[in-house]
BALOBA-1460 file (C-alpha; in Angstrom, 3 decimals):
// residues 120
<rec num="1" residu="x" x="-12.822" y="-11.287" z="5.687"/>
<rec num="2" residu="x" x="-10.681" y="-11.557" z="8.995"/>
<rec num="3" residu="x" x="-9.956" y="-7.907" z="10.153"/>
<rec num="4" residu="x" x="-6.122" y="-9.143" z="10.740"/>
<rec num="5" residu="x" x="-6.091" y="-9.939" z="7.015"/>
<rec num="6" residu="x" x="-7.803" y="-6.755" z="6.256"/>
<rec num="7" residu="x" x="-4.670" y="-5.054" z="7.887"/>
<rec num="8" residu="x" x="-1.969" y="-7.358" z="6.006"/>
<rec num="9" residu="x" x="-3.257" y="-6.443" z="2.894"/>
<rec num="10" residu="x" x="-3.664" y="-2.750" z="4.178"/>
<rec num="11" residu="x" x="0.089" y="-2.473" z="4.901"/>
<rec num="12" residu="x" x="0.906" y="-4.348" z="1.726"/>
<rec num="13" residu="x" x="-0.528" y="-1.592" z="0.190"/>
<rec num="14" residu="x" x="0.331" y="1.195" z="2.023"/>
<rec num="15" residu="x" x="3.992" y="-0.005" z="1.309"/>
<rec num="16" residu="x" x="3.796" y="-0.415" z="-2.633"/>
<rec num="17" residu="x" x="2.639" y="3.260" z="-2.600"/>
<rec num="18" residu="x" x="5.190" y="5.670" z="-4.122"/>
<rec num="19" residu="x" x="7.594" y="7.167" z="-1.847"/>
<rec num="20" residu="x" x="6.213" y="10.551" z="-0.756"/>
<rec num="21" residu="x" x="2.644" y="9.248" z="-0.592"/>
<rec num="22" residu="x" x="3.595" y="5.953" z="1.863"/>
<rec num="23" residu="x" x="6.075" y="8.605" z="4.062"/>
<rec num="24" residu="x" x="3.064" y="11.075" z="4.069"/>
<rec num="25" residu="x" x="0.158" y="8.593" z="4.815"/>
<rec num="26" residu="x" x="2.612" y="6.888" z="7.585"/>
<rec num="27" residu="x" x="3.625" y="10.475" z="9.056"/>
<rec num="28" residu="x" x="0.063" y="11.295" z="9.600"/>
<rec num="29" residu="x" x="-1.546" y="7.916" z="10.629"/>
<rec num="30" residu="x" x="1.333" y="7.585" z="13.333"/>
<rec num="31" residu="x" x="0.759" y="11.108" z="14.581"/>
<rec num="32" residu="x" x="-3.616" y="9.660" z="14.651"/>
<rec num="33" residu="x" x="-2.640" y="6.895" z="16.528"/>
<rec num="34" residu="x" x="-0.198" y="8.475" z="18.877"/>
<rec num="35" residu="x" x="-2.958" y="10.898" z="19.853"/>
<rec num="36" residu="x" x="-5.631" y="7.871" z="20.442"/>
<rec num="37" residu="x" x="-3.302" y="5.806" z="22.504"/>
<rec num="38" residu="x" x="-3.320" y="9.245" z="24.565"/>
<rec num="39" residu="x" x="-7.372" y="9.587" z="24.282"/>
<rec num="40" residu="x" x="-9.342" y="8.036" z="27.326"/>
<rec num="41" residu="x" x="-12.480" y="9.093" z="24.768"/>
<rec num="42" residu="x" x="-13.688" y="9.679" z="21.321"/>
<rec num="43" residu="x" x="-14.297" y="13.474" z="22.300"/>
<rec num="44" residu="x" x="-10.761" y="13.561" z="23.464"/>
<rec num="45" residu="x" x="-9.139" y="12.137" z="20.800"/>
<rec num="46" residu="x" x="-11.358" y="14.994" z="18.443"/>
<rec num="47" residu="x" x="-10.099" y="17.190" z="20.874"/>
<rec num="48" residu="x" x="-6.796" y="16.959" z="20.416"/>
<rec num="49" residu="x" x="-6.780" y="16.217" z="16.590"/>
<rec num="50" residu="x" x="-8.291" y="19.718" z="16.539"/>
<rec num="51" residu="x" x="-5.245" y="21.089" z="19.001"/>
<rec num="52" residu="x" x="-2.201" y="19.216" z="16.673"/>
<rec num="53" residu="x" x="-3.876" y="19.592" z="13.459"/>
<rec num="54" residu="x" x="-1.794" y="15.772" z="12.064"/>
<rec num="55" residu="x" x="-2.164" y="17.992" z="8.263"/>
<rec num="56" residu="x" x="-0.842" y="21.467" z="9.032"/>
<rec num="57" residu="x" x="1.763" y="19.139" z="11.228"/>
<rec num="58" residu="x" x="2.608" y="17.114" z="7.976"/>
<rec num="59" residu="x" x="2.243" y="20.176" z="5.963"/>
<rec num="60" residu="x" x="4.870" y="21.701" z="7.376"/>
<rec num="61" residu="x" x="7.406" y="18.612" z="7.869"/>
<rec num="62" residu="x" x="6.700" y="17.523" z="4.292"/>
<rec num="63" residu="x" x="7.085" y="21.440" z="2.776"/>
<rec num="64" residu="x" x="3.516" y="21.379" z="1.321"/>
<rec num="65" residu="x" x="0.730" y="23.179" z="2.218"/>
<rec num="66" residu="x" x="-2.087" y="22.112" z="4.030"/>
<rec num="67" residu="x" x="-4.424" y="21.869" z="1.119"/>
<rec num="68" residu="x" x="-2.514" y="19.862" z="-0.745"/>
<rec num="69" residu="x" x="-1.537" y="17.696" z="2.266"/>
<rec num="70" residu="x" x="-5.400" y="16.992" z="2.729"/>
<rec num="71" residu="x" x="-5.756" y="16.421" z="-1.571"/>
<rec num="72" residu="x" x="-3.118" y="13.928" z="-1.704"/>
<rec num="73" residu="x" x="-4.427" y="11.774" z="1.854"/>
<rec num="74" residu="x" x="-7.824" y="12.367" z="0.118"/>
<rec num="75" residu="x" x="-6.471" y="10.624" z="-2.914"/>
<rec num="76" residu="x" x="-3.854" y="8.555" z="-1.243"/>
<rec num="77" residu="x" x="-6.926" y="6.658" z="1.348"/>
<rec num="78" residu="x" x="-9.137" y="6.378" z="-2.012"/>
<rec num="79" residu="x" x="-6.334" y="4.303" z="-3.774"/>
<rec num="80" residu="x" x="-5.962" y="2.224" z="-0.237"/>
<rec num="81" residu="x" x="-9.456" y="1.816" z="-0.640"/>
<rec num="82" residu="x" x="-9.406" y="0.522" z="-4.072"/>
<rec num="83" residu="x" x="-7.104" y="-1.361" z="-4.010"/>
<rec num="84" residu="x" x="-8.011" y="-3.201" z="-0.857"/>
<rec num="85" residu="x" x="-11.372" y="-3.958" z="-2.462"/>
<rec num="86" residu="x" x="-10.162" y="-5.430" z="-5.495"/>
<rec num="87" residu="x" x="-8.000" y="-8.076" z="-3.616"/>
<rec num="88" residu="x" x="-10.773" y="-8.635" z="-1.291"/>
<rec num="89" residu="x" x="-12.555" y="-9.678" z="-4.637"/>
<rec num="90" residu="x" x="-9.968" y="-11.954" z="-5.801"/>
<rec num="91" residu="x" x="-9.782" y="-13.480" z="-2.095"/>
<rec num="92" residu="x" x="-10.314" y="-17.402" z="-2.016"/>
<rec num="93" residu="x" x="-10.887" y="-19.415" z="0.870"/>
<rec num="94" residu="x" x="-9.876" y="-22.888" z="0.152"/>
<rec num="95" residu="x" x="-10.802" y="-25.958" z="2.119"/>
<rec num="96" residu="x" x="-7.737" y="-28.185" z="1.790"/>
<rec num="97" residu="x" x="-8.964" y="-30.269" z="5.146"/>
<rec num="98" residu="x" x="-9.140" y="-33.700" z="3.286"/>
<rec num="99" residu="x" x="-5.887" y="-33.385" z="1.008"/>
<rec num="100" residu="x" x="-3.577" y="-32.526" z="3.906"/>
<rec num="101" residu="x" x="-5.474" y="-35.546" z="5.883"/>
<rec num="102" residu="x" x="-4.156" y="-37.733" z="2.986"/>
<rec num="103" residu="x" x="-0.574" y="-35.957" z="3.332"/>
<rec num="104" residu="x" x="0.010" y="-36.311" z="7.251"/>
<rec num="105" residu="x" x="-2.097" y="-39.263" z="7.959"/>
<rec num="106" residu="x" x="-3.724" y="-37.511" z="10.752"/>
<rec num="107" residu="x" x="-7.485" y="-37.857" z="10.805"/>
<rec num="108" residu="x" x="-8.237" y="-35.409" z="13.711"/>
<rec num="109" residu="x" x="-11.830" y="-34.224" z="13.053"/>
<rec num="110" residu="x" x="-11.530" y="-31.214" z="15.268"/>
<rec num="111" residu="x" x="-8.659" y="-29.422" z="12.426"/>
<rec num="112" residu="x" x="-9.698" y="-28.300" z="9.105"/>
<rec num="113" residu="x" x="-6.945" y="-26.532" z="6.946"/>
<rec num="114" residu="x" x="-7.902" y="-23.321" z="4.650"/>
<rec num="115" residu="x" x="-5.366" y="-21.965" z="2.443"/>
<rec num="116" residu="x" x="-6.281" y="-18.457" z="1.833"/>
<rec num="117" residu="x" x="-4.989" y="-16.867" z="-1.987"/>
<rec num="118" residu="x" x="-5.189" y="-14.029" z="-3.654"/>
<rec num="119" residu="x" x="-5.628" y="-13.932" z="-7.610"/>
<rec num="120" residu="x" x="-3.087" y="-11.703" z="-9.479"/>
């Protein structure tokens, strides 16, 4: 599947979680991606997730501790996980070329139309 689909799905997920869980998983993947953007390397980067510890960070905005912050983003990135992997299962691909051909008249043999669904 197309890795920008992969991350519409991801987000659609990330925002049906419950309240704390979404503001947790959120807090800590923007602190991640605030310290790549700032990482010329992948030793950097482990550098300075080691320096700002994102958890302890989270730990203390959110009032938990640390152990618990890394329990629930163990279970919260599980669920993601899940649940991104059943949709991906009910993903469809399909080729609706010839029936919107029909509709706009157009007989263009370089475009071919996908619809792309998702089973409930």
């Amino acid at each position: 599947m197309n890795g920008h689909l992969m991350e519409i799905l991801a987000r659609e997920i990330v925002e049906s979680l419950p309240e704390l869980k979404r503001n947790l998983y959120q807090y800590i993947v923007n602190v991640e991606d605030s310290l790549a953007a700032r990482s010329a390397t992948s030793e950097q980067f482990m550098a300075l997730l080691v320096k700002t510890a994102p958890h302890q960070q989270a730990a203390e905005h959110f009032g938990l501790s640390c152990e618990k912050v890394i329990m629930l983003m163990r279970q919260i990135e599980k669920d993601i996980d899940d649940q991104l992997n059943d949709k991906i299962k009910k993903a469809r691909w399909m080729d609706k070329t010839e029936e919107m051909r029909q509709i706009t008249g157009n007989t263009d043999e370089k475009k071919t139309y996908f619809l792309f669904t998702i089973e409930r």
